[in-house]
C-alpha positions in Angstrom: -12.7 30.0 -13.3 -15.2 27.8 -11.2 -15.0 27.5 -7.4 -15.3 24.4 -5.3 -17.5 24.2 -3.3 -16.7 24.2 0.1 -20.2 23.7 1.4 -23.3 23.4 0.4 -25.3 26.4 -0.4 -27.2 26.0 2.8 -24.2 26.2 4.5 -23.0 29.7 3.1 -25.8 32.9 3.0 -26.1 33.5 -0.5 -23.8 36.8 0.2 -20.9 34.7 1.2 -20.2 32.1 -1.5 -17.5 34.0 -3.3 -14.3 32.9 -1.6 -12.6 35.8 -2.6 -13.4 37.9 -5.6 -10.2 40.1 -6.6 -9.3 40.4 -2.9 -6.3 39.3 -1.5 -5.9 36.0 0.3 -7.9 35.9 3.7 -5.2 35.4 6.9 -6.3 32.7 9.3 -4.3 33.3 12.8 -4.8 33.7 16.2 -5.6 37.3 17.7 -3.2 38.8 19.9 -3.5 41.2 22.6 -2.9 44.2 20.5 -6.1 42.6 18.5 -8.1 42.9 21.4 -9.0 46.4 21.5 -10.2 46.2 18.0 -11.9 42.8 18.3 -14.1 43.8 21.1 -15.3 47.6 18.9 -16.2 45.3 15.8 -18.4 43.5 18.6 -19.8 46.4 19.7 -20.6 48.0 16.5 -22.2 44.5 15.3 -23.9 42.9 18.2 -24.8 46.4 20.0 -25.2 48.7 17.0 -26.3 46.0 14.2 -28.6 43.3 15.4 -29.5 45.1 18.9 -28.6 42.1 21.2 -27.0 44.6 23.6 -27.4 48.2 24.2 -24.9 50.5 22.8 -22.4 52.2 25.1 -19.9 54.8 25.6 -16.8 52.9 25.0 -17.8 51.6 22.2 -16.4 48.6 23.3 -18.1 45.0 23.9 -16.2 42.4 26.2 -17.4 39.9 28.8 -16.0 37.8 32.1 -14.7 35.0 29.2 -12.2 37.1 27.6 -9.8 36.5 30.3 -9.3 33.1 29.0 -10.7 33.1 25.7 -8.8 32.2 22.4 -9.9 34.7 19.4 -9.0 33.5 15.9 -9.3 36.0 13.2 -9.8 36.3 9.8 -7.8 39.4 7.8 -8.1 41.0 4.2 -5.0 43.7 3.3 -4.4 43.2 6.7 -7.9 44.6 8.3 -9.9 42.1 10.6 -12.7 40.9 8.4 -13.8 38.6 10.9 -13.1 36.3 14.0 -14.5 33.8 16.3 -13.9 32.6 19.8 -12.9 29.4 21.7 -13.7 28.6 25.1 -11.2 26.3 26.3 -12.1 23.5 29.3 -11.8 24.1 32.8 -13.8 27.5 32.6 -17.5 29.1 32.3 -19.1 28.9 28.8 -21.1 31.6 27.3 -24.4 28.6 27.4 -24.1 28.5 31.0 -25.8 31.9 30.7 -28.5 30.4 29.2 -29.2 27.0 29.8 -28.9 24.5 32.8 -26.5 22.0 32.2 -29.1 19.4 32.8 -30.4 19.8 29.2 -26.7 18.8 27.9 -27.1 15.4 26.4 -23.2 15.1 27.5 -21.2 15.6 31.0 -18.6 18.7 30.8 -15.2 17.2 31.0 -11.6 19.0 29.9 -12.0 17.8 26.5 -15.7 20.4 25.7 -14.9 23.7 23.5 -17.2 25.9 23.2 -17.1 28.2 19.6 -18.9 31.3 20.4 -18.9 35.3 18.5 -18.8 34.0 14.8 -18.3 37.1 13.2 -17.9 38.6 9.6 -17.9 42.1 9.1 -20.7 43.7 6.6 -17.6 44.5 4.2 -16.8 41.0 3.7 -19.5 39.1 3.9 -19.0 38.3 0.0 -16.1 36.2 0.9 -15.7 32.6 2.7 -14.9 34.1 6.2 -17.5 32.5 8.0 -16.3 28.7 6.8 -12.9 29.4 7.1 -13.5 30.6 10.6 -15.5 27.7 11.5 -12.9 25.1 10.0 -10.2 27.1 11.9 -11.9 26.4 14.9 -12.3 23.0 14.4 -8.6 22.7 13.7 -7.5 24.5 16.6 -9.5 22.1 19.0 -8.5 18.9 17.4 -5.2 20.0 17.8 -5.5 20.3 21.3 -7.5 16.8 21.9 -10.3 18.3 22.1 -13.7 15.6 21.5 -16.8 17.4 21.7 -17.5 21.3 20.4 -21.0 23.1 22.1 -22.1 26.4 20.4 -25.3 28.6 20.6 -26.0 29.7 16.8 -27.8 33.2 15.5 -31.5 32.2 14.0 -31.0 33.7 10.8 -28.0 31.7 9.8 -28.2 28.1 11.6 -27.9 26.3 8.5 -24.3 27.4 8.5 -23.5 25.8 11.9 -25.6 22.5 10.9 -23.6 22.0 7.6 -21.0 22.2 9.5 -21.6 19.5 11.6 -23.2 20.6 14.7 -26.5 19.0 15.9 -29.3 21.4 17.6 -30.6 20.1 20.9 -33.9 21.5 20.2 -33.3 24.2 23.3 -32.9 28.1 22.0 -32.6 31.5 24.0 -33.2 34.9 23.7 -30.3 37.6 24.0 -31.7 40.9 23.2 -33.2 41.1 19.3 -31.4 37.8 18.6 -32.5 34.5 19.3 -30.1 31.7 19.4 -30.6 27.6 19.2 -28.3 25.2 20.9 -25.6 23.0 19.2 -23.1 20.4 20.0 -21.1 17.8 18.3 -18.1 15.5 18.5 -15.1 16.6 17.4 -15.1 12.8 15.5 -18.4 14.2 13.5 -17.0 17.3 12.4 -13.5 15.9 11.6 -16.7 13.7 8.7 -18.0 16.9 7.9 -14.9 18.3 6.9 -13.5 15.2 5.2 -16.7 14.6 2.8 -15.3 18.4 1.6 -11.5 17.8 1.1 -10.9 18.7 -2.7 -13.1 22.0 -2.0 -10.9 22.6 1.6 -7.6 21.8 -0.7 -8.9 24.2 -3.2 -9.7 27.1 -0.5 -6.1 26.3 1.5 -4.2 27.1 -1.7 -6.0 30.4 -1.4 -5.8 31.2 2.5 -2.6 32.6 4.7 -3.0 30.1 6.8 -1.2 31.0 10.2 -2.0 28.9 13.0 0.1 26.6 14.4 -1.5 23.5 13.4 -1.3 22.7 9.4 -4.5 23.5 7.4 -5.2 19.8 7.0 -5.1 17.1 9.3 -1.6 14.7 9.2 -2.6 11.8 7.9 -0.3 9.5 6.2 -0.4 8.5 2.7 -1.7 5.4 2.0 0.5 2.6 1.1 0.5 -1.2 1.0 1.8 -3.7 3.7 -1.0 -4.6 5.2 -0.2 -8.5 5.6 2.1 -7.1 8.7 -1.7 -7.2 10.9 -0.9 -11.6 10.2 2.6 -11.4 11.5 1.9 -9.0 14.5 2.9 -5.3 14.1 5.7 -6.1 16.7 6.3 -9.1 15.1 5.0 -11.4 16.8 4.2 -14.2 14.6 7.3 -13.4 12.4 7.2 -17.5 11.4 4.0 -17.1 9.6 5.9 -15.1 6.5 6.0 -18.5 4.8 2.2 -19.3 4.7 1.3 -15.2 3.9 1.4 -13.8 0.2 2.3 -9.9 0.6 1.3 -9.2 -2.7 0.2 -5.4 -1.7 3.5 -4.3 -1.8 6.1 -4.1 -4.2 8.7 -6.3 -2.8 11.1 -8.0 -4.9 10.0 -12.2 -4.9 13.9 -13.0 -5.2 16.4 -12.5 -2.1 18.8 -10.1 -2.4 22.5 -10.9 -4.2 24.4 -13.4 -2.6 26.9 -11.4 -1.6 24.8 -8.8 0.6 23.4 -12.0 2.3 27.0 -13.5 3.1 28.8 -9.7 4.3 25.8 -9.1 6.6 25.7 -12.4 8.3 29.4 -12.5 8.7 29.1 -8.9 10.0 26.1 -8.5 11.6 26.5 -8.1 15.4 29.0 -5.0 14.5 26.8 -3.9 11.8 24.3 -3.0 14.5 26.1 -1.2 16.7 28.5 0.6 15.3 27.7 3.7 13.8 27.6 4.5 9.8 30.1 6.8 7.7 28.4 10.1 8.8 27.8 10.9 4.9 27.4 7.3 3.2 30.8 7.9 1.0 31.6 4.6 0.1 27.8 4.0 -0.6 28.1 7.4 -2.9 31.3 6.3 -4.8 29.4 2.6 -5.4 26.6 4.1 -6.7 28.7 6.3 -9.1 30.8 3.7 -10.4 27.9 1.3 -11.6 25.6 3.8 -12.9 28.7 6.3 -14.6 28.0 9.7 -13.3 30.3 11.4 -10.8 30.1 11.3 -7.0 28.8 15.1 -6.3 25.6 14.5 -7.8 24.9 11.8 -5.9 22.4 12.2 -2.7 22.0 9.0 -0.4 19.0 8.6 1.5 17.3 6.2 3.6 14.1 5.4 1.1 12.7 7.3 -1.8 10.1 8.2 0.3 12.5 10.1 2.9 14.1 11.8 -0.2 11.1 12.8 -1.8 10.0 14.6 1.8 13.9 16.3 2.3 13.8 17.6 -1.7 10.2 18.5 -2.8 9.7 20.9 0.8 12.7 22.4 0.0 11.8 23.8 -3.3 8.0 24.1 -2.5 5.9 25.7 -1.1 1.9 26.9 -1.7 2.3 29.1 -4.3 4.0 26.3 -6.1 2.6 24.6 -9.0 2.8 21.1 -10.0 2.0 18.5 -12.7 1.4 14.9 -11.6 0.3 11.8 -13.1 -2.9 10.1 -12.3 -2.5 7.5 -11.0 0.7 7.8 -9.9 2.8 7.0 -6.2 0.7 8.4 -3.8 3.3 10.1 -1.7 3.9 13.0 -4.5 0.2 13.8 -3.9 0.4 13.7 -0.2 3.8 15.9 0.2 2.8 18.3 -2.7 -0.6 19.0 -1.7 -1.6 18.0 1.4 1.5 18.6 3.4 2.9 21.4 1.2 -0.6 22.7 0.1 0.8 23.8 -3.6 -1.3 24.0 -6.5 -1.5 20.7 -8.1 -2.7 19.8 -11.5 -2.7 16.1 -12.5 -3.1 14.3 -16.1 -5.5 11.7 -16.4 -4.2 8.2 -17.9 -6.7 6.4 -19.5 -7.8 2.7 -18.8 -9.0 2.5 -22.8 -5.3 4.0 -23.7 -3.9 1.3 -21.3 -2.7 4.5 -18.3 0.1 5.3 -21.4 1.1 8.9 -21.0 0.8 11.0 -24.4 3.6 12.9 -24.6 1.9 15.6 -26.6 -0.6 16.3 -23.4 2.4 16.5 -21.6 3.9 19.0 -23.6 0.8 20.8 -23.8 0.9 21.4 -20.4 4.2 21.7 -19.3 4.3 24.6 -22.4 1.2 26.4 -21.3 1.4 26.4 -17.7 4.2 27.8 -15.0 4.9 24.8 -13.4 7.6 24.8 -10.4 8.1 20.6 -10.8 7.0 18.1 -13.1 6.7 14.2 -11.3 6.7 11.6 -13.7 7.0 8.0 -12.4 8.7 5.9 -14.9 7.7 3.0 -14.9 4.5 4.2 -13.6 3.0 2.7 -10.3 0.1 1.4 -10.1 0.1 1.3 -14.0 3.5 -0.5 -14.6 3.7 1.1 -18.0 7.1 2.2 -19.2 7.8 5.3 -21.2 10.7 4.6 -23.3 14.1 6.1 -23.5 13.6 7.8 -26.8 10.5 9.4 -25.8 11.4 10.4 -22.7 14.4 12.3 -23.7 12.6 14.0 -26.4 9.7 14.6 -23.4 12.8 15.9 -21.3 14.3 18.4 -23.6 11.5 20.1 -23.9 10.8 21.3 -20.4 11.5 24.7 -19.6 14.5 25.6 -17.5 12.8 27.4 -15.0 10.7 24.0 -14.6 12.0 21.0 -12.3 11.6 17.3 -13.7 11.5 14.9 -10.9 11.7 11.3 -12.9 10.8 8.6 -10.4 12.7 5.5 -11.3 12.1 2.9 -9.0 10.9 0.1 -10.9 13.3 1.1 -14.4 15.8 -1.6 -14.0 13.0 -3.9 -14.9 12.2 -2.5 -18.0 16.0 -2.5 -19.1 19.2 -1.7 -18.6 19.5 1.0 -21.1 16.8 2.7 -19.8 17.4 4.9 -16.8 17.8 8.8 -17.3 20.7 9.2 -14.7 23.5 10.2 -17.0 21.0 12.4 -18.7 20.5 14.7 -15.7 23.8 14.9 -14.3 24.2 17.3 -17.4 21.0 18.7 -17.3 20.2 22.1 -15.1 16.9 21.2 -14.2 16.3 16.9 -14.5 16.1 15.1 -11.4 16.2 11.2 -11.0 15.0 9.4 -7.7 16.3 6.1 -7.6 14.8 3.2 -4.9 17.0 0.5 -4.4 14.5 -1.5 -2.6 12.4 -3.3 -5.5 15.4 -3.9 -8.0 17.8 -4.9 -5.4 15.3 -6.4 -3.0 16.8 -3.8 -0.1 13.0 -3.0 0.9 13.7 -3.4 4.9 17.4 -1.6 4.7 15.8 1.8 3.1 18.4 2.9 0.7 17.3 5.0 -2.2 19.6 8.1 -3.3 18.6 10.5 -6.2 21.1 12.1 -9.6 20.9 15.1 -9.9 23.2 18.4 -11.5 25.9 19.1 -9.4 24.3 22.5 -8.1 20.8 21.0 -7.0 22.9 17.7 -5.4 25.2 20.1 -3.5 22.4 22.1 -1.9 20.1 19.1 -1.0 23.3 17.6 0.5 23.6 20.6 3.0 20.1 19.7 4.3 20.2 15.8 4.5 21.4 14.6 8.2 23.8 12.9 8.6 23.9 9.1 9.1 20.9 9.3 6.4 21.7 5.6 5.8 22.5 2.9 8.3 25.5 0.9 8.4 23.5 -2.3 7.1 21.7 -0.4 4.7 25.0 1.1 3.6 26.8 -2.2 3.3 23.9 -3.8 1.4 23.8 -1.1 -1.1 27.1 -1.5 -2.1 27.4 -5.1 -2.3 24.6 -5.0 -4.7 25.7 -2.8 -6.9 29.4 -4.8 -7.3 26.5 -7.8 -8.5 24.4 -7.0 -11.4 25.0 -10.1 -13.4 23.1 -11.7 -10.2 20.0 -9.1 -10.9 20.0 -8.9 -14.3 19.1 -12.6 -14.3 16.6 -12.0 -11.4 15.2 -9.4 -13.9 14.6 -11.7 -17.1 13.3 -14.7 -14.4 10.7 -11.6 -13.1 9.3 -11.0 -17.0 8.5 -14.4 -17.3 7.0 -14.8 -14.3 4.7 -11.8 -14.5 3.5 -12.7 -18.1 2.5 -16.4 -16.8 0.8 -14.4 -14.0 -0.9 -12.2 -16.3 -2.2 -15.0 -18.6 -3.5 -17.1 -15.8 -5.5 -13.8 -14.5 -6.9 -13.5 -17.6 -8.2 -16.8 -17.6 -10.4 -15.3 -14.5 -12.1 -13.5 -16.5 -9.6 -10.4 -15.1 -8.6 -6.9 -17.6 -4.7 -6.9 -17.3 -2.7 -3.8 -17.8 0.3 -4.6 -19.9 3.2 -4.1 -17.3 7.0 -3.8 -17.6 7.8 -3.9 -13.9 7.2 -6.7 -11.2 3.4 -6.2 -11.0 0.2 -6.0 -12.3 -2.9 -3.5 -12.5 -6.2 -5.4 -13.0 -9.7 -4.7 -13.6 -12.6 -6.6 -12.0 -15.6 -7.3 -14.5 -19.0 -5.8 -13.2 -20.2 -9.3 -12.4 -17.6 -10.1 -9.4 -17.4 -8.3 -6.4 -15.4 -5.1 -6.6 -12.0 -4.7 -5.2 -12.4 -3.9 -2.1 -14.5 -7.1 -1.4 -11.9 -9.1 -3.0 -9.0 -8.2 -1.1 -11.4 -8.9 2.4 -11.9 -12.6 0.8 -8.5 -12.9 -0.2 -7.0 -12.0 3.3 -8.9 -15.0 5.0 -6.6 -17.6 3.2 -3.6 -15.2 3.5 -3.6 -13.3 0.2 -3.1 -9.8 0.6 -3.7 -7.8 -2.5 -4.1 -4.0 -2.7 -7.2 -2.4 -3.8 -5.7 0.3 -6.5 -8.8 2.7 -5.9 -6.8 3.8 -2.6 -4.3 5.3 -4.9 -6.3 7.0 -7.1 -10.3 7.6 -7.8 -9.8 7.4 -11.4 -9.2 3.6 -10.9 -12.9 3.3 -9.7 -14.0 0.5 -7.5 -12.7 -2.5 -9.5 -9.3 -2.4 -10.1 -6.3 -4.4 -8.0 -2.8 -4.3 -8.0 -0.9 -7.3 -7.6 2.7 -8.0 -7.3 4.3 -10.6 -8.7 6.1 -13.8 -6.8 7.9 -16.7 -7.7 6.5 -19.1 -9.9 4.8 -21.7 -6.6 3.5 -18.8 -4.9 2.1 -17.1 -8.1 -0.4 -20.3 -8.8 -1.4 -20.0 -4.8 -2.5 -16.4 -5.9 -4.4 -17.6 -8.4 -6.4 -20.1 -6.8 -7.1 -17.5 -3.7 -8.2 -15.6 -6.4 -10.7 -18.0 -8.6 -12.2 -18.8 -4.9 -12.4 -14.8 -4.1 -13.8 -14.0 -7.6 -17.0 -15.9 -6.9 -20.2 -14.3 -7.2 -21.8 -15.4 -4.2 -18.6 -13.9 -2.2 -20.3 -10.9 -2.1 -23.6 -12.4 -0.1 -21.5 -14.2 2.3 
């Protein structure tokens, strides 16, 4: 099996670029007191006994003034310390100040400067990834704790491993004993890059490390989505009156207003609405649902927002020995909660732009037959693609994933591609079938958040126990089931939406644009190589109050070109265009 590469080669000695062989996972935590005693013998018997920067002594036992406040991290195999290294928090002597004036500091010490000192890896382990590891824990440990800048004195022999790292010699170096050290220092800002221009490699090596600090193994930041036209109307809203000349075309949004009847029951009821507080677990909401889509009530499980219910469910039954199949390019927060905040093992199946992003079910079979996975995500119909696997293959698809195998089928957009189409009576009577159903882009309920998922009786009843309650508000909860007493209202909306998109799509062609055949209310399109690329477009298009999303954030398999673009009513579809044929211009990209 190949191994990532987590750094460079420069970065790892050539003895230490096996991550871990047939050893057991390496255990990142912080060193307690018992550790202590045991920490400061390895130091002895490497820096005394080993590379002779201090004599050797009686005790056998190495410590200093700085381990009255130092932090030790350590690195453990089978549950031995293989290695550790130590933080100097602010507001105390550093190890440099032995060395080195603080004149020669390119920086004033403040009560944000750590200082990384004792990298160690015992001779035993110096096959594996320690060192890295040790250093990224570091780094992890001190962001979490605001720290900005890190200053480190780094052994000769292995300086490349600091510098790949991201710390910058000052040019200044000191002898301790046989070993002669240089002087680093960096921003915590630079090393934060470092780390990010390696984040498939650090995903890779997380999977494979019991990670035990108490800050997560990668850095919180959110998934990427759309709705960047809120910077024109003010993130506190306000400019709220300038919705009528800005096209939000980087989310999904429905272009129709919701039924009539939502609109009339929350203006008559509004001021109590607001402050009175929702059925603790949305039961009228739960019966509405489970008359209009026919399945009963106890496999029902409101929430507010796919996205909330995709968070409560999937770190429920996860965790990072899990593995997972996902589409790419699929919704962006599966990858996020999955892998980043969940850290399982993800595998993904690659749709083609020359296949038009259609799955084959027969790779999917393949996969799900060969491999052990703990939960299959398939978005149907797929965002960003807006292609639609239909019922008949999707049942077949269904049937033949194991039992022991979850199937999460995200539905959001499937009321577009008919009314037949949607697998929730299907896994009310399943054991292992899972439907998450939005009700913001078919029922145009975006701002309420009301989403709820189908699901066997047994799985509903557990994820039930562990929703809140109030999941929903009372507005939310109202909304939801005056829309669902009015599909004659969105089935029309529906059948308006098709024709609106293919006029869309035939008038982007015209621009010289590759459009994705879509069954939902938007578009994927691909940029020829003679126009700027995507993310240049969707600059240009935000000066006139276009805002189009640049699909590449999704997913790197969509390369540089391609948008996404969601289609509006019939006026506001031709003002797309013509932001568009003005964007499109070569000579955009000069400007």
């Amino acid at each position: 099996m190949s191994v990532p590469r987590l750094f460079p080669s420069a970065f790892v000695p050539a003895q230490a670029t096996k991550p871990f062989g047939r050893r057991s996972p390496i255990t990142i935590a912080e060193a307690n007191n018992a550790d202590r005693s045991e920490i400061y013998a390895l130091r002895h018997q490497v820096y005394a006994l080993e590379l002779g920067q201090h004599a050797a002594n009686i005790t056998e036992q190495l410590t200093d003034a700085l381990d009255a406040h130092n932090i030790y991290l350590k690195a453990c195999v089978d549950g031995s310390i293989a290695g550790f290294v130590s933080i100097t928090p602010p507001g105390n002597h550093y190890s440099v100040d032995k060395y080195f004036q603080r004149d020669v500091f390119p920086f004033v010490f403040h009560n944000q400067v750590y200082e990384v000192r004792l990298l160690t890896v015992l001779p035993a382990y110096r096959n594996l990834a320690i060192a890295p590891l040790l250093m990224y824990a570091a780094l992890r440990w001190i962001e979490a704790r605001g720290g900005s800048r890190v200053v480190a004195i780094g052994r000769r022999e292995i300086i490349g491993l600091y510098k790949k790292a991201g710390l910058r010699p000052l040019g200044h170096s000191t002898k301790s004993g046989a070993v002669t050290y240089d002087l680093l220092t960096s921003t915590v800002a630079e090393l934060r890059q470092f780390a990010n221009r390696r984040q498939l490699a650090l995903r890779w090596l997380g999977r494979r490390t019991d990670w035990r600090l108490d800050v997560p193994f990668l850095p919180g930041e959110p998934c990427r989505h759309g709705g960047a036209f809120f910077e024109a109307l003010g993130e506190e809203f306000d400019h709220i009156e300038r919705q009528q000349h800005v096209i939000s075309a980087d989310v999904l949004d429905a272009w129709f207003p919701p039924s009539p009847h939502v609109i009339s029951a929350l203006q008559e009821h509004l001021p109590w609405l607001l402050r009175t507080s929702p059925p603790t677990g949305c039961v009228g909401m739960v019966r509405a649902i489970a008359r209009a889509r026919n399945v009963p009530a106890e496999c029902i499980v409101p929430g507010a927002g796919s996205s909330e219910l995709i968070f409560l469910a999937l770190r429920e039954w996860l965790n990072r020995n899990s593995r997972v199949l996902l589409l790419d390019p699929c919704y962006g927060e599966y990858g996020y909660v999955t892998e980043r905040l969940i850290g399982s093992r993800v595998d993904r199946i690659p749709l083609k732009r020359e296949n038009a992003y259609q799955l084959d079910p027969g790779v999917l079979e393949s996969r799900v037959a060969n491999h052990n996975y703990d939960l299959v995500v398939l978005v149907n119909p797929n965002s960003p693609t807006g292609q639609h696997i239909r019922r008949d293959i999707m049942e077949i698809i269904l049937n033949r994933v194991p039992a022991n195998t979850r199937a999460w089928i995200d539905e959001t957009y499937v009321d577009y591609a008919g009314p037949d189409q949607s697998f929730e009576t299907f896994a009310v009577s399943s054991q292992n079938v899972v439907i998450c159903k939005s009700m913001s882009k078919v029922f145009a309920l975006s701002g309420a958040r009301a989403a709820y998922l189908c699901a066997p009786p047994a799985i509903a009843a557990r994820l039930r126990e562990i929703t809140p309650p109030w999941a929903v508000s009372l507005p939310a909860q109202m909304a939801a089931v005056k829309a669902l007493g009015d599909p004659e209202y969105y089935q029309a909306r529906y059948r308006e939406t098709h024709g609106l998109r293919e006029i869309l799509a035939c008038s982007l062609r015209s621009l010289g644009l590759d459009v994705t055949p879509s069954a939902t209310n938007f578009l994927l399109c691909h940029v020829p190589e003679d126009y700027p690329d995507a993310a240049t477009i969707a600059e240009h298009c935000r000066e006139r109050g276009l805002y189009v999303r640049n699909a590449g954030e999704i997913s790197r398999l969509l390369g540089s070109r391609a948008l996404r673009i969601a289609v509006k009513d019939d006026e506001t579809n031709r003002r797309i265009v013509e932001i568009l044929r003005w964007a499109l211009q070569p000579q955009m990209t000069t400007r």
